[in-house]
C-alpha positions in Angstrom: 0.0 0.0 0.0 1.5 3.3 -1.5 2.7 5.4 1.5 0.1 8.7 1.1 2.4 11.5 3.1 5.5 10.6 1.4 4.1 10.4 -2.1 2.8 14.1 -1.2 5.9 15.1 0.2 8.1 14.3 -2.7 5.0 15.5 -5.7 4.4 18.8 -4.0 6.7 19.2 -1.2 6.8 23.1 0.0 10.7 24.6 -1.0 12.0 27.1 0.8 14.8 29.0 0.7 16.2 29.5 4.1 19.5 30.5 5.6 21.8 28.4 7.4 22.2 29.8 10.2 18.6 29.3 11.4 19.2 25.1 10.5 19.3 22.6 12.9 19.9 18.7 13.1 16.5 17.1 14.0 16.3 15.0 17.0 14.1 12.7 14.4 17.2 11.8 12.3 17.5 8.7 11.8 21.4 9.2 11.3 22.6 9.0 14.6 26.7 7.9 13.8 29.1 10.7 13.3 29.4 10.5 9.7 33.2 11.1 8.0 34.4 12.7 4.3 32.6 16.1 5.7 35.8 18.0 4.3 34.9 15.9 0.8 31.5 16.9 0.4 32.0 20.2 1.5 34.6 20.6 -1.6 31.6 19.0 -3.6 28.9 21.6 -2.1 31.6 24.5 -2.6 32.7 23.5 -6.4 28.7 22.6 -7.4 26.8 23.7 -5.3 23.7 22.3 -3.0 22.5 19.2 -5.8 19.5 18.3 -3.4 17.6 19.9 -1.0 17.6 19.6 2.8 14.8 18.4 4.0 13.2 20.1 7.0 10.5 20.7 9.7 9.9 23.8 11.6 11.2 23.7 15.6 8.4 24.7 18.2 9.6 24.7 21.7 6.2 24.3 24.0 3.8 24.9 20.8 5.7 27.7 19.7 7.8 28.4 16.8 11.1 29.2 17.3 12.5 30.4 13.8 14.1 27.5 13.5 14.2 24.6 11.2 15.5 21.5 12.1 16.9 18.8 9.6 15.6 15.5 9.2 17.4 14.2 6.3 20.5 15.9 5.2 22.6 15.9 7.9 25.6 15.7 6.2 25.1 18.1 4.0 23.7 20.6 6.9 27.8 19.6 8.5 29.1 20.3 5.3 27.9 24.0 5.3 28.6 25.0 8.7 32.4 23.9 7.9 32.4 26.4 4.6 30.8 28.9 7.2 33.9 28.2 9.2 35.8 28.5 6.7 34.3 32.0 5.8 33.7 30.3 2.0 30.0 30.9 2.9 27.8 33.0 5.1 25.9 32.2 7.7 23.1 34.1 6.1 23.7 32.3 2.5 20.1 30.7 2.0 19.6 27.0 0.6 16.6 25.1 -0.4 15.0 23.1 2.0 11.8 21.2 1.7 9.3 21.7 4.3 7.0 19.0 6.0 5.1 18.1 8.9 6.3 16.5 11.8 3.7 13.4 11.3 6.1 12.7 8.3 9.3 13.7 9.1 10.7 10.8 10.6 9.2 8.4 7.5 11.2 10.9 5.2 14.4 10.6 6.9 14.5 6.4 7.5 13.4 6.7 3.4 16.6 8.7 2.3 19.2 7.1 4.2 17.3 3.2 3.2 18.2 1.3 0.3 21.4 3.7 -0.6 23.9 2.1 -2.2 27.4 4.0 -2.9 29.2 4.4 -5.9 31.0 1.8 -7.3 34.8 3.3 -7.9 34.4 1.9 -11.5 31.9 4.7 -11.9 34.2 7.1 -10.6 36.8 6.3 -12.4 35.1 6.9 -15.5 33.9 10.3 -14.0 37.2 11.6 -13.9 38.4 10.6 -17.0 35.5 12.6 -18.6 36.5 15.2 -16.6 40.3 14.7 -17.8 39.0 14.7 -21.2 37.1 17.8 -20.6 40.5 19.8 -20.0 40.5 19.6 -16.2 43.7 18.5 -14.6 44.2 16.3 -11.7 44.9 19.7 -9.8 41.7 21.6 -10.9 39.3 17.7 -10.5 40.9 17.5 -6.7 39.7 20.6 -5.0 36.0 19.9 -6.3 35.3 17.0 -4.8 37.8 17.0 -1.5 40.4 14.4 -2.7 44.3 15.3 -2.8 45.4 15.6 -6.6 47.4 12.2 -5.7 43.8 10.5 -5.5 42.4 11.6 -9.0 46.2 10.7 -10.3 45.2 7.2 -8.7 41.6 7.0 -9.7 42.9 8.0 -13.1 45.6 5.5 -13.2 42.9 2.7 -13.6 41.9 4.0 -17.3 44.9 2.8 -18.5 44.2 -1.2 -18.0 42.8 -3.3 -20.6 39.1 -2.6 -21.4 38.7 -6.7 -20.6 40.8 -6.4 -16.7 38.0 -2.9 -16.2 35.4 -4.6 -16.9 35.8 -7.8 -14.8 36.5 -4.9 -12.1 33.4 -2.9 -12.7 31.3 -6.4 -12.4 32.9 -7.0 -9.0 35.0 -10.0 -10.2 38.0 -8.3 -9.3 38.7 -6.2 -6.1 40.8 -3.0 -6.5 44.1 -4.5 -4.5 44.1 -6.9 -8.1 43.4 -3.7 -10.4 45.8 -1.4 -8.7 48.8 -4.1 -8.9 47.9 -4.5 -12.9 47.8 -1.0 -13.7 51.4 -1.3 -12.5 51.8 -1.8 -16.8 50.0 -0.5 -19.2 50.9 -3.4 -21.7 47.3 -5.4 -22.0 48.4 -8.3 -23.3 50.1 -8.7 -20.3 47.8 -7.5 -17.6 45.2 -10.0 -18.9 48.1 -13.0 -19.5 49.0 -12.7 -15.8 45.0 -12.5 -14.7 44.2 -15.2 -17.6 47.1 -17.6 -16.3 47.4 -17.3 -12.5 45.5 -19.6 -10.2 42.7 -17.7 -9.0 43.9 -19.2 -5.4 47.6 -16.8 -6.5 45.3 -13.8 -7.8 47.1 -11.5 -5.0 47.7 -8.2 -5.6 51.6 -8.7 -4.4 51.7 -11.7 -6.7 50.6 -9.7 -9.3 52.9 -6.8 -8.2 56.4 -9.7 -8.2 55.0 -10.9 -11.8 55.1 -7.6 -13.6 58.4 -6.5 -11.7 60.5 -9.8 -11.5 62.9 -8.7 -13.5 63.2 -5.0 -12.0 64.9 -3.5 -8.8 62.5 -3.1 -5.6 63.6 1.0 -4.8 62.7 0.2 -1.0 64.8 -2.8 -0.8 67.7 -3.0 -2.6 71.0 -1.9 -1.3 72.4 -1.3 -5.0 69.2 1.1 -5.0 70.0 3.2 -1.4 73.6 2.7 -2.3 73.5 5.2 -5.9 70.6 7.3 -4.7 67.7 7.3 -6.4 68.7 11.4 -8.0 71.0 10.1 -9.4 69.8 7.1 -11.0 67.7 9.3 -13.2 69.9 12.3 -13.7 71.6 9.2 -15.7 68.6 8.6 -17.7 67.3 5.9 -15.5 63.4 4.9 -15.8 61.7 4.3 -12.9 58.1 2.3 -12.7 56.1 4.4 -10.0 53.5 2.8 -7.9 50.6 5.4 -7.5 48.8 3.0 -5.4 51.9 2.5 -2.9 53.5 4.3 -0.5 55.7 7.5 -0.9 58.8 6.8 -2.1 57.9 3.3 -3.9 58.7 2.4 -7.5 61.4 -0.2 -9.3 63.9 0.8 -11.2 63.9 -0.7 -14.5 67.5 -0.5 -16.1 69.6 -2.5 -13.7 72.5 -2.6 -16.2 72.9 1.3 -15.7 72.3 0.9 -11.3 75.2 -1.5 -11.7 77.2 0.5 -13.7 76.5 3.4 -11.4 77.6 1.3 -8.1 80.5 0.3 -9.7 81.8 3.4 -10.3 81.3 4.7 -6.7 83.0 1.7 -5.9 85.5 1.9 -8.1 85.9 5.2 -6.5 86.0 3.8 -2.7 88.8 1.9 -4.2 91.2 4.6 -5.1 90.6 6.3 -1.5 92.4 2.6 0.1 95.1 2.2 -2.6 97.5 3.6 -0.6 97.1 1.5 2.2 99.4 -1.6 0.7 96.8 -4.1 -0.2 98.4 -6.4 -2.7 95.3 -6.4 -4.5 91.6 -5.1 -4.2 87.9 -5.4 -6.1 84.5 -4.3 -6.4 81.3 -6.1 -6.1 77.9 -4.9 -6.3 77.5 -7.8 -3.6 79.5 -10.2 -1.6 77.3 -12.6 -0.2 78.2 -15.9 2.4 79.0 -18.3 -1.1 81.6 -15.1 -2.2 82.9 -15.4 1.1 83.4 -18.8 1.4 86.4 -18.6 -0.9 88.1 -16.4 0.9 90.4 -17.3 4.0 91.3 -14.0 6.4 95.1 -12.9 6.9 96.3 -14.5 10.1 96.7 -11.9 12.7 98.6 -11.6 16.3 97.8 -9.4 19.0 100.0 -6.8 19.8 100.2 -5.2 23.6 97.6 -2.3 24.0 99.7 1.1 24.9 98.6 2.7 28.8 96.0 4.7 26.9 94.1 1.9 25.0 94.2 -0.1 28.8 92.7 3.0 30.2 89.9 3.0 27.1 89.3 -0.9 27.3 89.1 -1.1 31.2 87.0 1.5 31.1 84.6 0.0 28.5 84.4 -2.8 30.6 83.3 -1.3 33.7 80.5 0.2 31.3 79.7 -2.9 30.0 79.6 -4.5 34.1 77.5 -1.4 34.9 74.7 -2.6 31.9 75.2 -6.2 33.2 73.8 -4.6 36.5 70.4 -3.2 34.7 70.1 -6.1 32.9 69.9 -8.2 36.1 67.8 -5.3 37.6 65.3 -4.6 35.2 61.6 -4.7 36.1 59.3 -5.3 33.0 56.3 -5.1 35.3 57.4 -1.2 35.7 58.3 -1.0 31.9 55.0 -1.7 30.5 55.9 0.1 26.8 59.5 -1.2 27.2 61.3 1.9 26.7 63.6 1.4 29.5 64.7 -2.0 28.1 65.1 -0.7 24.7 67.4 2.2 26.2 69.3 -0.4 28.1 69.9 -2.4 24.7 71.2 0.9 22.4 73.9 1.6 25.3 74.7 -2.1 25.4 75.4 -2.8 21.8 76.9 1.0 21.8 79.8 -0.4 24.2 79.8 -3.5 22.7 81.0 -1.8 19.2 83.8 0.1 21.0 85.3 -2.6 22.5 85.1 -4.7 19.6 86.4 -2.1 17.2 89.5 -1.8 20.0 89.8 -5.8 20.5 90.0 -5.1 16.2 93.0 -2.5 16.4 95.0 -4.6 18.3 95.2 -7.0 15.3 98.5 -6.9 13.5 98.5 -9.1 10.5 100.7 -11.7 9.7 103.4 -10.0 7.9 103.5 -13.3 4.8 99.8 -13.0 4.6 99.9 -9.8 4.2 101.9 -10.2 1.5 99.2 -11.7 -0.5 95.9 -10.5 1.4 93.3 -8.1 -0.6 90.8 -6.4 0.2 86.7 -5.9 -1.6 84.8 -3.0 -1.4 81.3 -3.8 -1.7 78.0 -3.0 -0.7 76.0 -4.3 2.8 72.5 -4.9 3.5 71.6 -0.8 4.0 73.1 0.2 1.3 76.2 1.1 2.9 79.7 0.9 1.4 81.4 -2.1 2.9 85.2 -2.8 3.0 86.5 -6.6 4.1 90.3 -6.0 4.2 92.7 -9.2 4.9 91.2 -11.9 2.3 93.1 -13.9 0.4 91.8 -16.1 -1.8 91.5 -19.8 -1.3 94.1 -20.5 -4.7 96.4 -18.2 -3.2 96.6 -20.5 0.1 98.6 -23.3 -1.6 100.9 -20.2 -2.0 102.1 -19.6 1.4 104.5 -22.2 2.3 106.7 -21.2 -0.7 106.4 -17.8 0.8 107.0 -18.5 3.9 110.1 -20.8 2.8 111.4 -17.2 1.1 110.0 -18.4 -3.0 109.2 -16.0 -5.5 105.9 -15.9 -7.6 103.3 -15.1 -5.5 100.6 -13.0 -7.1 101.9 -9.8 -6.4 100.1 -6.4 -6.0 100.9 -5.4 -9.7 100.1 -9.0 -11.3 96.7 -8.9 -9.6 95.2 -5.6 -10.0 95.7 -6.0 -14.0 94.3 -9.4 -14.0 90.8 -8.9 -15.8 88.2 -11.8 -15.3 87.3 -13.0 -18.7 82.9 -12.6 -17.5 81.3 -9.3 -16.0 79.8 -9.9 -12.6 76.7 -9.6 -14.1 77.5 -12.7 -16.3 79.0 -14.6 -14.1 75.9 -14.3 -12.1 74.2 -15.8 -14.8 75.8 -18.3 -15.9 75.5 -19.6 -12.1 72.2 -18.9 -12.1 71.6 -21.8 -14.9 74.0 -23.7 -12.7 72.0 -23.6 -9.7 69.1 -24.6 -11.9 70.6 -27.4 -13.4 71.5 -28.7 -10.1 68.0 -28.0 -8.7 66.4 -30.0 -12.0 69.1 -32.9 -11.5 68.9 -33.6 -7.3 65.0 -33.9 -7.7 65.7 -37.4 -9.0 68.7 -38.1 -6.4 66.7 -38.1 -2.6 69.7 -39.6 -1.4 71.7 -36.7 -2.1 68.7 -34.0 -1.3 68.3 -35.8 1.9 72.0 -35.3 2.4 72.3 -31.8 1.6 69.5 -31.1 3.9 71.3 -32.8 6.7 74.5 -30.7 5.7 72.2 -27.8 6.4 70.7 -28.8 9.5 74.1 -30.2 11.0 75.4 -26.8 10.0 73.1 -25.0 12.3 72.8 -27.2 14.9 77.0 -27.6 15.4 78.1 -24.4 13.8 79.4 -21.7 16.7 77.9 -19.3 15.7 74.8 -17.4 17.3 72.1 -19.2 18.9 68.6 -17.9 19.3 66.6 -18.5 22.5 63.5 -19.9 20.1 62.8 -23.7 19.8 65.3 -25.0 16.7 63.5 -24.4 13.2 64.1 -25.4 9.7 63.2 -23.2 7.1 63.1 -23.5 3.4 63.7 -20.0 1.0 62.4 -21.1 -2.6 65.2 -19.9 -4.5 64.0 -16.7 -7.1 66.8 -17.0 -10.2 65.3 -14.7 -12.3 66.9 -11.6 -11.2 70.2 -12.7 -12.2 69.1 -14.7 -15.0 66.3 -13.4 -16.8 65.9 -15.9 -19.4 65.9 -18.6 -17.2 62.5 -19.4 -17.4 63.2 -20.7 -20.9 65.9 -22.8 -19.3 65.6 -26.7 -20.1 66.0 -26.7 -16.1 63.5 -24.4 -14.9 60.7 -26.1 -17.5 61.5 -29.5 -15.4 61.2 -28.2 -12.1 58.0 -26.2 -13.0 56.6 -29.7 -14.1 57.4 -31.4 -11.0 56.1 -28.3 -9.1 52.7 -28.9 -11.0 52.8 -32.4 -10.1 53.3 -31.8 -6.5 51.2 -28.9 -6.4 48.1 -30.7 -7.8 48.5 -33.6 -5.1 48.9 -30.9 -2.0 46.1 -28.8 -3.4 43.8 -32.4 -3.5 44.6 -33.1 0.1 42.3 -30.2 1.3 39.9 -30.8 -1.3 39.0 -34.4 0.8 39.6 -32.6 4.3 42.7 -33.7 5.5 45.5 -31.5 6.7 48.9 -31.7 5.0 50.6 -33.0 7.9 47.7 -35.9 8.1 48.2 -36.5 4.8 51.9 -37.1 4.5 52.1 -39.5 7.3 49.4 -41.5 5.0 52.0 -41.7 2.0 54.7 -44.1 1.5 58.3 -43.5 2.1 59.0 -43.2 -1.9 56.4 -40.0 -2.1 58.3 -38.7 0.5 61.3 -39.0 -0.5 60.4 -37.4 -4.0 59.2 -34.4 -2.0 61.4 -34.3 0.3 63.5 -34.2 -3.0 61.5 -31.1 -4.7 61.8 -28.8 -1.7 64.9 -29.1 -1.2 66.2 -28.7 -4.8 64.5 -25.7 -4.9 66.4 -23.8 -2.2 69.7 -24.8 -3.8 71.5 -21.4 -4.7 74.9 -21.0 -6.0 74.7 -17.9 -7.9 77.7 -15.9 -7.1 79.1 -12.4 -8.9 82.8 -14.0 -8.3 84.7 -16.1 -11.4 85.9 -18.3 -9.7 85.7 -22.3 -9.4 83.1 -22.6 -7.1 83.0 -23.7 -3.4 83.9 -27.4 -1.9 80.3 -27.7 -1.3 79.3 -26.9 -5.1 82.0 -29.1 -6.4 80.9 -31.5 -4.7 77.0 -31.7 -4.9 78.3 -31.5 -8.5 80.5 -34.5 -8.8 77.7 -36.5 -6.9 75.1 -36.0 -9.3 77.4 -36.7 -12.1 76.2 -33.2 -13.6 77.4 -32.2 -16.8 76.3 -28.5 -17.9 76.2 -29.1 -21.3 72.9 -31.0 -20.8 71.5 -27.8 -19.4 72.9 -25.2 -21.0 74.9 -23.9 -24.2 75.5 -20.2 -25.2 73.0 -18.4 -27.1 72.3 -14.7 -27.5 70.4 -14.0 -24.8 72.8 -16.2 -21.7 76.5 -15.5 -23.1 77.0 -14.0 -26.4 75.5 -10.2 -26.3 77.2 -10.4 -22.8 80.7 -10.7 -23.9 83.0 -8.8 -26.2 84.1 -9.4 -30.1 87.6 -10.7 -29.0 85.7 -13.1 -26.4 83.2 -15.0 -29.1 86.0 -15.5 -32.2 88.5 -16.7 -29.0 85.3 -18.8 -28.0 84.7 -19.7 -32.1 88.0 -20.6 -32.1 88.3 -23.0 -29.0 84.8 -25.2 -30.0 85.0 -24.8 -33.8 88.7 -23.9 -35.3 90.8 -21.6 -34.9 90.8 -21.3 -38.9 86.7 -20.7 -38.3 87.3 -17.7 -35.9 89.9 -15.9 -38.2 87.3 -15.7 -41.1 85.0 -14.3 -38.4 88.0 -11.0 -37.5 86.3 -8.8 -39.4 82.3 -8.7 -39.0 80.2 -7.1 -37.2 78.9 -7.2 -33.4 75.4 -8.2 -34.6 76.3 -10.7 -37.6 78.9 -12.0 -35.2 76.5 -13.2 -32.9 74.2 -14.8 -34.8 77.0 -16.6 -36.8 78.2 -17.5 -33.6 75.3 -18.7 -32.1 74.4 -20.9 -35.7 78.3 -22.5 -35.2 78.4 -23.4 -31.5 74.6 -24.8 -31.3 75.0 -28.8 -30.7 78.9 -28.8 -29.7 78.3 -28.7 -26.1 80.6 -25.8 -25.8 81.0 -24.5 -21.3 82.7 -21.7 -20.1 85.1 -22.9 -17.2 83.1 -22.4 -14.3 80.9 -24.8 -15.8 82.7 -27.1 -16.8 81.9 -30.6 -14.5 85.2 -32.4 -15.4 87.3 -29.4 -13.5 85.3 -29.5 -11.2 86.3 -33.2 -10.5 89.8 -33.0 -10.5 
């Protein structure tokens, strides 16, 4: 049955124009929350004007009217004006229209405009400001209109550039706006709907989809090599930069990491000439120096000298500091230090003491005069982005070196032999290449448990024996899936990285089928038999194997020999094409490469051509000969 006083209200409801200073909010409001985006609307009110009408009843206060007209459905907008009178952008006396009804009928009126509202879908508003855009408004002129910052409508606008197919799915609510936003990262639409079209809709994350359109660019936020350049003057170099509107401040991913590299490089180089007059009998720069780099490095022996009266006085009184922290430490109360402040003080003092005394204990260290003879030093980048310098290495070759030293023999690698020494690879090619190595190797052990199960033992007995430190947490084994592509771009297209994505769709299919039928993972494992799990056991390991290193340089005892177990032969897995070796090389390095695979008779016709024709002659001769660089090569490594 039609509702007779709000059908007469809304076909010949009495408008008045009356000022705002004589409106009130209407205890018959059915809005009783504090409503937000009063600033917004405002903007909207300000830039348009009053779209609809308040609607109103007049006050009486004991039968008698007061002047006053209170509001029974617009409160919002009745909020929105007094802040513009705030704001002296209207007057109190500025009149509006107001429609005017009993009081029999106000409260139906004001339950029927805030009923059965529904707000606008952002697809809408998207479009809205791209009409706007196309009007000749810019983000700065649309923002002030309707309340938003300029960085909003940027936002908003940002969505108009996705494929008409990825909008649509979002404007029907089959995609939120965390999947949307991460798309609009490109503006290639083939790509945006490849990734939606070919994802799992269980994988359909907006940070999945964020690592799939980036995986082969640099995180700003949280790469060293990034903090290390500076961001200024990455792009005074001409560096582009992918900028995610839809992030925080400060967020993007640089996407030319050949020039970031080249840029670090020469700031390192630079750090390098500040040390060369310190003696070092040779030095280097890397862009990173990981544990595997490490590993094939032994430090300079050292023996400790005497400290002098005034280094006594400095340590003895560091370690009546450090006795003095011992004492809060025993002392603390963390019922009295409920936001921890005063632990956290404690702490900073602690490790601030702890640094000075170790960086004394440090200076006290004279190094053996031999090893010193042959020790280095790298200058490379840490974790922060900070220029790191580990003096004393000498590498593990060098080693075999010492006792002829020490028996007063010549030919050591001197300081002028080994700063001309060139590596024949880049670091960036050298990363590479072990890039497909650890790939191989992952594709290869998922067929050998024995050895997985061994290598994961190594691991564990690593932790559980190694001195070094020990959490107070109960003992955990993780698992970091190994992410290649960053150093190896083409990797995907690897013979190695096709196998292991087929067992991880195997494995992936069974796991996903457990919770289909109820069961937990853990339940269902214990129901499998011990060849299953040993073939997982297999696949999860493999794929944390990671050998990539930026060093040329046979690699570590523990590569060699997971290498010589398995029997692994490189030439299997890999061979040099365009895109893994020859673009990454010079002119001299593919005709001396011709010449070692083909003849040397086949790389002197080659002298004279071009960089281009070169390589794809090259790549036409070498295809099928099973051709490996050295650090590669399996039969060195199992000598």
């Amino acid at each position: 049955m039609k509702n007779t006083h709000v059908t007469q209200a809304i076909e010949t409801g009495n408008i008045q124009r009356i000022a705002i200073k004589n409106l009130v909010k209407s205890p018959l409001n059915v809005r009783k929350k504090e409503s937000g985006g009063i600033g917004e609307l405002s903007a909207l009110i300000a830039a348009q004007g009053l779209i609809h009408n308040l609607i109103v009843t007049e006050q009486k206060k004991k039968n008698k009217k007061t002047g006053k007209y209170e509001v029974v459905a617009g409160g919002r907008r009745l909020d929105a004006l007094n802040l513009l009178v705030a704001e002296e952008r209207l007057s109190k006396e500025s009149e509006v229209n107001c429609r005017v009804v009993g009081a029999e009928e106000a409260l139906e009126l004001s339950l029927a405009e805030n009923s059965g509202r529904e707000a606008m879908h952002p697809a809408d508003l998207v479009m809205a400001y791209r009409n706007l855009t196309e009007a000749g408004l810019s983000p700065d002129e649309i923002a002030p209109r309707f309340g938003v910052s300029p960085l909003t409508v940027k936002r908003y606008l940002k969505l108009t550039h996705v494929s008409p197919a990825i909008f649509k799915l979002y404007a029907e609510d089959e995609m939120n706006f965390e999947q949307i936003s991460a798309l609009a990262l490109t503006e290639d639409h083939e790509l945006q709907e490849r990734i939606w079209n070919s994802t799992p809709e269980w994988q359909r994350s907006g940070s999945n989809f964020r690592r799939l359109i980036t995986g082969t660019e640099i995180d700003i936020q949280r790469s060293p090599l990034a903090k290390f350049v500076g961001l200024e003057k990455y792009e005074a170099a001409g560096g582009l930069v992918r900028r995610d509107l839809f992030g925080k401040e400060g967020e993007g991913y640089i996407q030319d990491t050949e020039l970031l590299e080249s840029l670090a490089l020469e700031k390192l180089n630079q750090a390098i000439e500040a040390i060369k007059g310190e003696g070092h009998a040779w030095a280097q720069c890397h862009t990173t120096f990981d544990h595997s780099d490490r590993a094939e490095f032994v430090r300079a022996r050292t023996s400790r000298r005497e400290p002098t009266a005034e280094e006594q006085a400095a340590m003895d009184a560091l370690d009546a500091e450090m006795e003095a922290l011992t004492a809060e430490f025993e002392g603390y109360d963390e019922e009295m230090d409920e936001d921890g402040e005063t632990y956290a003080a404690i702490e900073k003092k602690h490790d601030v003491v702890q640094e000075k005394i170790a960086a004394l204990n440090e200076s006290l260290e004279e190094p053996d005069a031999t090893d010193l003879a042959i020790a280095g030093v790298i200058v490379t980048i840490d974790h922060a982005g900070e220029l790191r310098i580990e003096r004393g290495l000498i590498r593990k070759e060098d080693v075999k070196k010492l006792p002829k030293a020490q028996g007063g023999e010549s030919g050591l690698a001197g300081s002028e032999q080994s700063e001309t020494a060139k590596p024949v690879h880049s670091e960036k090619l050298t990363r590479m290449l072990t890039a497909h190595r650890s790939a191989a190797i992952q594709a290869q052990i998922m067929d050998r448990p024995e050895i997985a199960l061994a290598a994961l033992v190594h691991r564990l007995a690593q932790s559980v024996f190694s001195n070094g430190y020990l959490s107070n947490r109960i003992v955990q084994v993780n698992i970091e899936q190994t992410y290649l592509k960053k150093d190896a771009e083409n990797i995907e297209e690897s013979r190695a990285a096709k196998v292991i994505e087929e067992k991880r769709a195997y494995w992936t299919a069974r796991i996903e089928a457990t919770g289909q039928g109820g069961k937990t993972l853990f339940g269902w494992l214990l129901e499998q038999d011990l060849a299953d799990l040993h073939d997982l056991l297999a696949f999860c390991t493999a794929v944390s194997i990671n050998t990539v290193s930026g060093r040329e340089h046979a690699p570590s005892d523990d590569v060699t020999a997971i290498m010589a177990a398995l029997n692994l032969d490189m030439a299997d897995w890999w061979e040099p094409t365009p895109e893994n070796y020859l673009s990454h090389v010079s002119k001299d390095r593919i005709i001396e490469v011709v010449g070692e695979a083909v003849s040397p008779q086949m790389a002197q016709t080659m002298t004279k051509m071009k960089k281009g024709e070169l390589i794809e002659s090259s790549n036409a001769k070498l295809s099928g000969l099973r051709w490996l660089p050295d650090n590669l090569k399996v039969e060195a490594l199992q000598e």
